[in-house]
C-alpha positions in Angstrom: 0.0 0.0 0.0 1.3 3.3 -0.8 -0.3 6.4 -0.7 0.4 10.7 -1.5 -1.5 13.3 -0.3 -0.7 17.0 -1.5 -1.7 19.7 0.6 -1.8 22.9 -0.6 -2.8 26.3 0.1 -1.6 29.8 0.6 1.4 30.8 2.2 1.1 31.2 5.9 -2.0 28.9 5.5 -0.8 25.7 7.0 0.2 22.9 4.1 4.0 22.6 5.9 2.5 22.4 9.1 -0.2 19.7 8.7 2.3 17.3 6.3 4.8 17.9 9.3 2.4 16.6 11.5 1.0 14.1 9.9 4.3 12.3 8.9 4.8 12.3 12.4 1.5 10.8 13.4 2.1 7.9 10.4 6.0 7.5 11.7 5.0 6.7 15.1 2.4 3.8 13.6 5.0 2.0 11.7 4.3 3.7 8.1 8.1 4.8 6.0 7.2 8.6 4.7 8.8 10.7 2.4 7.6 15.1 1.7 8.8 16.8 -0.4 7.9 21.1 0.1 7.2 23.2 -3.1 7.2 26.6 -2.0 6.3 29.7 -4.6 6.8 32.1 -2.5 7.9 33.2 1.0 5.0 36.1 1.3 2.1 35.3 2.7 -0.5 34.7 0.1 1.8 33.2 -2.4 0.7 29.5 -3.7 2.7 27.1 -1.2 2.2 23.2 -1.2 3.3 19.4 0.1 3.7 16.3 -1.1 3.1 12.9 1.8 4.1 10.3 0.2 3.0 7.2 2.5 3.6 3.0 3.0 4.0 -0.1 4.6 8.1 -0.6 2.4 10.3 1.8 2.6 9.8 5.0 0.5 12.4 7.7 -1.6 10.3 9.8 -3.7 6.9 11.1 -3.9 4.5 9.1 -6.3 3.6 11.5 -9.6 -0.2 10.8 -9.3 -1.6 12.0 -5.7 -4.4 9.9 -4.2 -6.3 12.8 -2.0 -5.9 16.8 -2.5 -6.3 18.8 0.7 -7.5 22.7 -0.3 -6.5 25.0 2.4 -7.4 27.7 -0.4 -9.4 27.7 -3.6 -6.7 27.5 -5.8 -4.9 24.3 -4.7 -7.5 22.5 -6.5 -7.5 24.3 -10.0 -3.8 24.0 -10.2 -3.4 20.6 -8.7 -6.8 18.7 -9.9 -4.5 17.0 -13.0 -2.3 14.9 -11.2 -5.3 13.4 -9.3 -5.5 9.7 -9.7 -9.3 8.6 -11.2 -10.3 7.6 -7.8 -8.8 10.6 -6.1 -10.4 12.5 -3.0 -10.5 16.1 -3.0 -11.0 17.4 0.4 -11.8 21.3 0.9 -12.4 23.4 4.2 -10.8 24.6 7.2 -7.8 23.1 8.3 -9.9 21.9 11.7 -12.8 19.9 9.6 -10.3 18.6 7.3 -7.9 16.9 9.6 -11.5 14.7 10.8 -12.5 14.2 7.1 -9.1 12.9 6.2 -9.0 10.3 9.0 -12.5 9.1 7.6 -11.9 8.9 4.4 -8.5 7.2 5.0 -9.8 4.2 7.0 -12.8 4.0 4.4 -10.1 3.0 1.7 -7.9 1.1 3.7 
């Protein structure tokens, strides 16, 4: 099983932060992660985003096709939408309802 997530939003908005944290979170369970930061610009408001690249084997790069887009803005999505895989999940909101959708829709593919 391997999975990548790309967060994405403005600058200032969070995408570091909640990889950073999640990578953690899937570290301490057992999963191998590798993120990779794609950073636009350094002034808030410029488009910022992360790749998660998550599994069970060891992992060294980030897959080219992302399974799930988290939109911490409405651009991440316009920009990012063609390198979703067919059965890709697109999740948009504030960071606080995303981090309980994610979990959900995790375990529902899993």
């Amino acid at each position: 099983m391997k999975l990548t997530i790309l967060f994405g939003g403005e600058a200032g908005q969070g995408p570091n932060l909640l990889s950073n944290i999640l990578g953690k979170a899937l570290i301490k369970i057992g999963y191998h992660v590798f993120i990779s930061r794609e950073y636009q610009s350094l002034i808030r408001g410029g488009h910022n985003f992360n790749a998660l690249t998550f599994s069970d084997k060891p992992v060294y790069s980030n897959e080219s096709k992302i399974d799930m887009i988290i939109c911490l803005d409405e651009n991440t999505e316009k920009i990012h939408k063609k390198e979703l895989k067919s059965n890709g999940i697109i999740l948009k909101g504030s960071k606080e309802n995303i981090s309980y959708v994610w979990i959900s829709e995790f375990w529902k593919k899993n």
